[in-house]
MMTF fields as JSON, N, C-alpha, C and O atoms, coordinates in Angstrom:
{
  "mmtfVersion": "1.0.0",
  "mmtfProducer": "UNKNOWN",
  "numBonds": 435,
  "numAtoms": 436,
  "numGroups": 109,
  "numChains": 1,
  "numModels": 1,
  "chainsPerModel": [1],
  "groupsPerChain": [109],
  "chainIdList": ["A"],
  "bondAtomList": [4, 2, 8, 6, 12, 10, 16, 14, 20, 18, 24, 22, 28, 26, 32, 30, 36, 34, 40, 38, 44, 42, 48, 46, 52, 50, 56, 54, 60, 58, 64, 62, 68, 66, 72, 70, 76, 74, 80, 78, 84, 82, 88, 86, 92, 90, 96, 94, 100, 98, 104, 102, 108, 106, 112, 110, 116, 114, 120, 118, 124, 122, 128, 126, 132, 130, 136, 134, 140, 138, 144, 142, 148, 146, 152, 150, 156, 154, 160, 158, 164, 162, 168, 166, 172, 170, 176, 174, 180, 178, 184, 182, 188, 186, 192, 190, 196, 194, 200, 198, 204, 202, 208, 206, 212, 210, 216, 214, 220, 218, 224, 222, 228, 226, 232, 230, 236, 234, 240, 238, 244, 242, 248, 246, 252, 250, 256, 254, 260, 258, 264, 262, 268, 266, 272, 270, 276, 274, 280, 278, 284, 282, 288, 286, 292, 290, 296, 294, 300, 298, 304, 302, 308, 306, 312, 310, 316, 314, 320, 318, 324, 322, 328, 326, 332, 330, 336, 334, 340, 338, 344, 342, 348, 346, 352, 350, 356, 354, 360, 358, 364, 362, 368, 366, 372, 370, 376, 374, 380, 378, 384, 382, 388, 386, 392, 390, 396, 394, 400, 398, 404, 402, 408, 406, 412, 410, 416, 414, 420, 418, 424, 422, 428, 426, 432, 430],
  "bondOrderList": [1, 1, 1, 1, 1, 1, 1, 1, 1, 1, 1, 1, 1, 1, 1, 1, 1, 1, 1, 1, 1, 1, 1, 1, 1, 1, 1, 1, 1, 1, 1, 1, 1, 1, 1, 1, 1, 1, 1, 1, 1, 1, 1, 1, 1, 1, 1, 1, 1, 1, 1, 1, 1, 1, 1, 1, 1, 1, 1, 1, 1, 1, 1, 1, 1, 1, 1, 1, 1, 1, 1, 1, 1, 1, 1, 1, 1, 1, 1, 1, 1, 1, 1, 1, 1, 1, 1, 1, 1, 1, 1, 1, 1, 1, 1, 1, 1, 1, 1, 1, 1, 1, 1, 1, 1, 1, 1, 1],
  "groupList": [{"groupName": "UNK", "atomNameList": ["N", "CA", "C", "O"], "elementList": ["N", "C", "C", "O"], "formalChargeList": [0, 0, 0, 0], "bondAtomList": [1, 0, 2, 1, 3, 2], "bondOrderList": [1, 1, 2], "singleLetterCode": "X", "chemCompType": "L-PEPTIDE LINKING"}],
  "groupTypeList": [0, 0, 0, 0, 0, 0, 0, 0, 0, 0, 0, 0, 0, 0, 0, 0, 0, 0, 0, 0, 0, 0, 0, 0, 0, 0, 0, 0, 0, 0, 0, 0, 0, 0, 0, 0, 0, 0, 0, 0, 0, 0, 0, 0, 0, 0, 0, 0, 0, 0, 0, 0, 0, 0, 0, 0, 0, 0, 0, 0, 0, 0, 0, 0, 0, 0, 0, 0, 0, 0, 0, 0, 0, 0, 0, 0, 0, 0, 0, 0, 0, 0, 0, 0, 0, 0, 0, 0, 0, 0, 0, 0, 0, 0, 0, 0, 0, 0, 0, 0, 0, 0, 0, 0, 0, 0, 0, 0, 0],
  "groupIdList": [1, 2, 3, 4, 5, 6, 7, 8, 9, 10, 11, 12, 13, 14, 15, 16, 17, 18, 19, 20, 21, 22, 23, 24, 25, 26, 27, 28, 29, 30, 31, 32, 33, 34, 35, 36, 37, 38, 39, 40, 41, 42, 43, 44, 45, 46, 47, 48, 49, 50, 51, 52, 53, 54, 55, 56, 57, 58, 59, 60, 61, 62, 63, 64, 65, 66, 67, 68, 69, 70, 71, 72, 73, 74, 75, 76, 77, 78, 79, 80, 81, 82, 83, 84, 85, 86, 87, 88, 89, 90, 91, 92, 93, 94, 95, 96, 97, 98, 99, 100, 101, 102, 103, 104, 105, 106, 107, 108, 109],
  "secStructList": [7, 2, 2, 2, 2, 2, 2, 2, 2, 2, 6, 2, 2, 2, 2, 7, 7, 7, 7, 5, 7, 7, 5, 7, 7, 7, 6, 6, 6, 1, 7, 1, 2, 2, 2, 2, 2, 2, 2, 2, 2, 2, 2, 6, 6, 1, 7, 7, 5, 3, 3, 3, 7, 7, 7, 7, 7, 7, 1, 1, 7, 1, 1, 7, 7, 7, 7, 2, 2, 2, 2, 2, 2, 2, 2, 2, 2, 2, 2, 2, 2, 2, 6, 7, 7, 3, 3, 3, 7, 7, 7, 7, 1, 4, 4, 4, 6, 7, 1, 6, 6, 7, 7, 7, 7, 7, 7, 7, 7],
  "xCoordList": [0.816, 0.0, 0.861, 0.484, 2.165, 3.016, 3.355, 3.48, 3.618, 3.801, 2.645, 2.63, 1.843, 0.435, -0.116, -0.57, 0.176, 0.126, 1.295, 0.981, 2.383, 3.585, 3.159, 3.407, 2.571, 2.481, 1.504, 1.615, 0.461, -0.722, -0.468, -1.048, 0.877, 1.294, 2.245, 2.592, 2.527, 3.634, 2.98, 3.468, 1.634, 0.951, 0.166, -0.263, 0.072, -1.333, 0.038, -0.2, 1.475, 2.378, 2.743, 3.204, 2.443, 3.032, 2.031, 2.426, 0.666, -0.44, -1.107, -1.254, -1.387, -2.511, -3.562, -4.132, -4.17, -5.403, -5.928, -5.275, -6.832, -7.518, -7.808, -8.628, -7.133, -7.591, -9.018, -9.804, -9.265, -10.871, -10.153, -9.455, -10.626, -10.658, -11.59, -12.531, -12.048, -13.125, -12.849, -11.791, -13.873, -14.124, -15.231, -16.13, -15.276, -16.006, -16.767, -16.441, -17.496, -18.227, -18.682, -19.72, -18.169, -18.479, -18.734, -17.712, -19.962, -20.658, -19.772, -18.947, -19.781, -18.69, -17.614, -17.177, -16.734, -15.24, -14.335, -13.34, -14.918, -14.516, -15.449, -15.027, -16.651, -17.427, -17.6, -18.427, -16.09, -16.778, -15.788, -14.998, -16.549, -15.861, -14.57, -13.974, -14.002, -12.473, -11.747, -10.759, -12.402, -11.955, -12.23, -11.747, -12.818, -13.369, -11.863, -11.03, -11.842, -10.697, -9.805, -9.468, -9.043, -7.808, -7.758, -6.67, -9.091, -8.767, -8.443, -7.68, -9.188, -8.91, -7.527, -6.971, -6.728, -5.572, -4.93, -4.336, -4.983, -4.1, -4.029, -3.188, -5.449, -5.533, -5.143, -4.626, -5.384, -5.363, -4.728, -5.041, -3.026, -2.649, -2.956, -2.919, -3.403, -3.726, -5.435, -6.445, -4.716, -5.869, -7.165, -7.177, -7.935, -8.795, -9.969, -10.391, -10.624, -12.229, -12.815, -12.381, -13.648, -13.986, -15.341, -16.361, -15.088, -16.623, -16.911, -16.423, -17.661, -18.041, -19.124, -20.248, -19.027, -19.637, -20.294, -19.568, -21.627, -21.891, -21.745, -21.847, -21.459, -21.06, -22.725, -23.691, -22.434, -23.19, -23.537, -22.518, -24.249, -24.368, -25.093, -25.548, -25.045, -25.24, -25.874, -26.561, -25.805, -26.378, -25.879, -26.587, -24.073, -23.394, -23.288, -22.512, -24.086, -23.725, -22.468, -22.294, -21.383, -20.284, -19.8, -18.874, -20.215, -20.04, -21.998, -22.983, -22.055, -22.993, -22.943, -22.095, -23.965, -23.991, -24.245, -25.141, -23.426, -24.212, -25.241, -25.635, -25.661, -27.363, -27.166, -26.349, -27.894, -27.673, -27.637, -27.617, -27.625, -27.448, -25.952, -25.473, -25.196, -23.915, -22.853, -21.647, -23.913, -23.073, -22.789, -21.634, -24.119, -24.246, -23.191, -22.26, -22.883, -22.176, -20.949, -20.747, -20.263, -18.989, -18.942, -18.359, -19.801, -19.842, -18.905, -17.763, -20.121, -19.83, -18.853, -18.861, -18.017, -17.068, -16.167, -15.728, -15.834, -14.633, -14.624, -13.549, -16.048, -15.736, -15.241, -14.26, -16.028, -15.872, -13.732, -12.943, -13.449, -12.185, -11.089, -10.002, -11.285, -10.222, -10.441, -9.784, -11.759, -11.871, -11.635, -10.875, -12.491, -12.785, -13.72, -14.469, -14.349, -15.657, -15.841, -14.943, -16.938, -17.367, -18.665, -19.463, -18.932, -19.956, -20.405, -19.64, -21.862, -22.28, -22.813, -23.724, -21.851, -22.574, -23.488, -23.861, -24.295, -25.915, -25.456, -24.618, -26.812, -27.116, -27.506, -28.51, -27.207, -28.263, -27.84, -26.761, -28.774, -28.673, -28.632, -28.844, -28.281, -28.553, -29.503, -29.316, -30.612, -31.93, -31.441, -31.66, -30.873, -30.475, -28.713, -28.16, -28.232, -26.966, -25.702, -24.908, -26.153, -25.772, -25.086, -24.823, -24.885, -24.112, -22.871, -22.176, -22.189, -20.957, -20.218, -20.715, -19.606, -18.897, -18.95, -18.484, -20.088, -21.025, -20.69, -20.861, -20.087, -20.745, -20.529, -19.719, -21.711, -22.878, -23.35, -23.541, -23.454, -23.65, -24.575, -24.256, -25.701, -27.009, -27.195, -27.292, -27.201, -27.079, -28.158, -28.063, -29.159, -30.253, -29.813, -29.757, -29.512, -29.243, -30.267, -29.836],
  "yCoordList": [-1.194, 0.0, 1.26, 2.238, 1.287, 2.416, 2.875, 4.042, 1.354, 2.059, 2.506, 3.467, 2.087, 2.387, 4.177, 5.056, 4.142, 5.58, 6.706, 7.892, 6.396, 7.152, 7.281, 8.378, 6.244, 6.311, 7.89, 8.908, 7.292, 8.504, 9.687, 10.566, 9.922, 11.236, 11.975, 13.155, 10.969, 11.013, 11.507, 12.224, 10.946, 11.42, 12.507, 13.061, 12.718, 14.081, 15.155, 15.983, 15.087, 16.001, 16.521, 17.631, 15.515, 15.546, 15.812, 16.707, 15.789, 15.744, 17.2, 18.248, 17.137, 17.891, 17.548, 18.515, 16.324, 15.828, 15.22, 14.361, 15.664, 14.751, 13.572, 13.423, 12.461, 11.225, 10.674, 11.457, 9.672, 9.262, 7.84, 7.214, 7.51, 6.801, 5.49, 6.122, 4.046, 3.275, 2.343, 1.75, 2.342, 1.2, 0.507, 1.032, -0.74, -1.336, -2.221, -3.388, -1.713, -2.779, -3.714, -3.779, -4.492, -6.118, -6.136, -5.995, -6.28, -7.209, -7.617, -8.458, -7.102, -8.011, -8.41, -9.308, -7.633, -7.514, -6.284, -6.179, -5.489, -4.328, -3.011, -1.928, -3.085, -2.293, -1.531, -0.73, -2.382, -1.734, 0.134, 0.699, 0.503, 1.741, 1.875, 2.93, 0.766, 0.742, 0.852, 1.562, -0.025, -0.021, 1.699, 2.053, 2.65, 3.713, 4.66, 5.338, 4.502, 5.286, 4.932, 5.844, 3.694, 3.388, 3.658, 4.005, 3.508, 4.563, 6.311, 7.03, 6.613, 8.251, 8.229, 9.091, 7.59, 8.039, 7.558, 8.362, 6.407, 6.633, 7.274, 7.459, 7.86, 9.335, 10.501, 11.355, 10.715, 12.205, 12.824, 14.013, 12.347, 13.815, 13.944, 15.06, 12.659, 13.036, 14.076, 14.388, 14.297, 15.158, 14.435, 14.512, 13.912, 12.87, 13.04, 13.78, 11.992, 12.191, 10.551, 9.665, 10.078, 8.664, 8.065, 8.693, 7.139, 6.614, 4.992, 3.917, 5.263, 4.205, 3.275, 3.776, 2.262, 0.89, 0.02, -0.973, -0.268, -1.179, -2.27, -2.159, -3.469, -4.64, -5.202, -5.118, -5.797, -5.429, -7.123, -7.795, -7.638, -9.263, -10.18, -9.521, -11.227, -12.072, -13.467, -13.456, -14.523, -15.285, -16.266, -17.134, -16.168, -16.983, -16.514, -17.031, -15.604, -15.288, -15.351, -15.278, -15.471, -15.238, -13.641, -13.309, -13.275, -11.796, -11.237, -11.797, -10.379, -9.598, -7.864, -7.255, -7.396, -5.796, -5.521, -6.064, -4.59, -4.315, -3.342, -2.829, -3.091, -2.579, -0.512, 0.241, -0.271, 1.03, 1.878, 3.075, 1.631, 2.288, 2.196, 3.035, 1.168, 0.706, 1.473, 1.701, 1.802, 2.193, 3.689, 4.076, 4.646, 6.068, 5.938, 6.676, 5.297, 5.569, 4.898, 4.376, 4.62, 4.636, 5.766, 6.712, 5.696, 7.503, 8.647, 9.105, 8.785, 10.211, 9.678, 10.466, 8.882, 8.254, 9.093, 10.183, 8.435, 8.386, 9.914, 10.45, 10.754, 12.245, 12.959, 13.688, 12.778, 13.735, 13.354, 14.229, 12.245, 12.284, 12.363, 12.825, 11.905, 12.349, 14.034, 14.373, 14.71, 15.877, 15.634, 16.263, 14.555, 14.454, 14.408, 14.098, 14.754, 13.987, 12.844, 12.03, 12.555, 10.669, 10.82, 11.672, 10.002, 9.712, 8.167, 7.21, 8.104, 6.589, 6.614, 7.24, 5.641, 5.086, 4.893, 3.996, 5.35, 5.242, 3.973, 3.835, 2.865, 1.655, 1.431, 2.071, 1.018, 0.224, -0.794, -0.728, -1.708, -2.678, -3.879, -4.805, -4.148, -4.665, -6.005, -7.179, -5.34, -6.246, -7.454, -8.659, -6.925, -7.969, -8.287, -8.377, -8.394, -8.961, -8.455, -9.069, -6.972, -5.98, -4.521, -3.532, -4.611, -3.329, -3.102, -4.11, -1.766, -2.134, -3.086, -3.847, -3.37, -4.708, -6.049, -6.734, -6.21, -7.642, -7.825, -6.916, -9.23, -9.835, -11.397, -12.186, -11.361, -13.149, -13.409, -12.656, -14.72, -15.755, -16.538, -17.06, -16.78, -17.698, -19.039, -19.125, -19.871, -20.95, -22.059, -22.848, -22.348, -23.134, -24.467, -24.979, -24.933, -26.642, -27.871, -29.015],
  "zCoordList": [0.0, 0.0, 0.0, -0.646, 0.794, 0.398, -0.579, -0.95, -1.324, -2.849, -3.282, -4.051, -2.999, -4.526, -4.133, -4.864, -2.717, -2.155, -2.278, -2.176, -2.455, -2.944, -4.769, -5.268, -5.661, -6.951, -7.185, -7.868, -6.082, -6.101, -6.03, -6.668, -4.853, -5.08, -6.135, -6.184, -6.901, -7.804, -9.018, -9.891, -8.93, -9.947, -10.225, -11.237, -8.53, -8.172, -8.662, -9.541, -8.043, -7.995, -9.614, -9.882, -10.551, -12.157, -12.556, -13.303, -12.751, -13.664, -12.78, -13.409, -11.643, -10.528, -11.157, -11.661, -11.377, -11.737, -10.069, -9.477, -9.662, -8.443, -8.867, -9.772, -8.237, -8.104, -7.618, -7.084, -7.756, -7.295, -7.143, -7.941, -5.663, -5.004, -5.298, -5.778, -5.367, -5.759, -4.357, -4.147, -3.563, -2.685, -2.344, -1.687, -2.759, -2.813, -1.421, -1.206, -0.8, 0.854, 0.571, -0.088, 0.901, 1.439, 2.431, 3.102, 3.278, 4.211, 5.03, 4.673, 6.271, 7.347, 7.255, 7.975, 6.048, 5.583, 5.876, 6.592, 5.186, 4.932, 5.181, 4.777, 5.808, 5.951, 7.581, 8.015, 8.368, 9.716, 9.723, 8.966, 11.204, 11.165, 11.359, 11.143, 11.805, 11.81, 10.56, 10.374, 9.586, 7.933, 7.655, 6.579, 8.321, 7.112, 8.142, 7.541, 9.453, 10.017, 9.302, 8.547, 9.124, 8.799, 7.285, 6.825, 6.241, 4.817, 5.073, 4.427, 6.075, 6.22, 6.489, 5.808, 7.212, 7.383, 6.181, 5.463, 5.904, 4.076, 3.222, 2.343, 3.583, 1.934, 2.442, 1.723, 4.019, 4.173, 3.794, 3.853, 2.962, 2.066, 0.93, 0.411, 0.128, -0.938, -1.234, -0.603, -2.86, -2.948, -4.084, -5.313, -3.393, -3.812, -3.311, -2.422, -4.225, -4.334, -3.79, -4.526, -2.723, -2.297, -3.37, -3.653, -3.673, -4.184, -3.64, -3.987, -2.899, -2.087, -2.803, -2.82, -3.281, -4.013, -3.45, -3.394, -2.822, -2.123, -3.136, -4.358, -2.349, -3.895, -3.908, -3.149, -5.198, -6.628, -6.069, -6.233, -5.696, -4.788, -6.485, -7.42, -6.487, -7.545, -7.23, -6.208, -7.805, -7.234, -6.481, -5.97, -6.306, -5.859, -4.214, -3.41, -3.96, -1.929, -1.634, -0.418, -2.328, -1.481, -1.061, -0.321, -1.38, -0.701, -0.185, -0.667, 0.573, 0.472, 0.766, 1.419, 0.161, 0.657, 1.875, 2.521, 2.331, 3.608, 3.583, 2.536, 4.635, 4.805, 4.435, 4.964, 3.722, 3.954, 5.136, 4.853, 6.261, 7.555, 7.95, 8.713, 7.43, 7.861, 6.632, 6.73, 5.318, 4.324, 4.885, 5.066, 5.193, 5.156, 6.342, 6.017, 7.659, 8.501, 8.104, 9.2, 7.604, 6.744, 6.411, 6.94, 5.158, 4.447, 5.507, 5.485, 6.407, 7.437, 8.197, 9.142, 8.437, 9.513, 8.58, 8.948, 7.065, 6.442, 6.024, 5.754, 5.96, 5.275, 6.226, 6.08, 7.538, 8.872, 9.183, 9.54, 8.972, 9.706, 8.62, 8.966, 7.164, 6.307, 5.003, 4.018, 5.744, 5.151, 3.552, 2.815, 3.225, 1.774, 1.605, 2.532, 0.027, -0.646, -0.608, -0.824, -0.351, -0.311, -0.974, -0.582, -2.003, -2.735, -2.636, -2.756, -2.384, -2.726, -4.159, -4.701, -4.614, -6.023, -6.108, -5.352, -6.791, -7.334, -8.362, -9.254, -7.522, -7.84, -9.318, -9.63, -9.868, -11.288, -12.412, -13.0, -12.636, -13.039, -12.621, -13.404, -10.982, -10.177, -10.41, -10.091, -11.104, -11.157, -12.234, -12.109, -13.088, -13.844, -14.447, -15.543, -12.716, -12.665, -14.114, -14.827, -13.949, -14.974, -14.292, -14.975, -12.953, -12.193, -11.981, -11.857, -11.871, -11.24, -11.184, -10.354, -11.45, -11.153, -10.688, -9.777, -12.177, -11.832, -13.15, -13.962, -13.56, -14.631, -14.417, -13.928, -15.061, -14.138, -15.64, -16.595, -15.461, -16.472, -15.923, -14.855, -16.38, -15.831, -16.829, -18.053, -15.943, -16.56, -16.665, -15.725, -17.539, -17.913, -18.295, -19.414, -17.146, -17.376, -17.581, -17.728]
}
């Protein structure tokens, strides 16, 4: 992660393009408030933008979304303590295993 965070600044420093951030919540992985402190302190120097992904669930259950009450308080955990933008991805396609970072294959055996 040092490196990929030294690259970020290497790049914000050569380009001054704001980076955007992509993180994706998984359900009882990566979604508690400890995960959203310990991203604020990795970004806080960079100059970046958060977009928060609830994952995109399919028919295999190995991951799930967490609940929108657990997402919005991530949200305000990670804006209030690393003084960035945080955006939740607006959902779609969802319905037919067509979102974000879903692609599913249904199979008629």
């Amino acid at each position: 992660m040092d490196e990929l965070i030294e690259s970020l600044h290497y790049y914000y420093n050569t380009t001054k393009r704001r980076i955007t951030i992509e993180y994706v919540l998984l359900d009882s992985i990566n979604d508690e408030i400890t995960k959203a402190r310990a991203l604020a302190d990795l970004i806080k120097d960079l100059h970046c933008h958060i977009n928060l992904i609830p994952y995109n669930q399919t028919n295999d259950h190995i991951f799930q979304r967490p609940n929108n009450a657990t997402i919005q308080k991530f949200k305000e955990v990670l804006e209030r303590k690393s003084h960035k933008k945080v955006t939740i991805r607006q959902e779609r396609g969802n319905d037919i295993n067509a979102a974000c970072g879903q692609l599913a294959n249904v199979f008629n055996g």
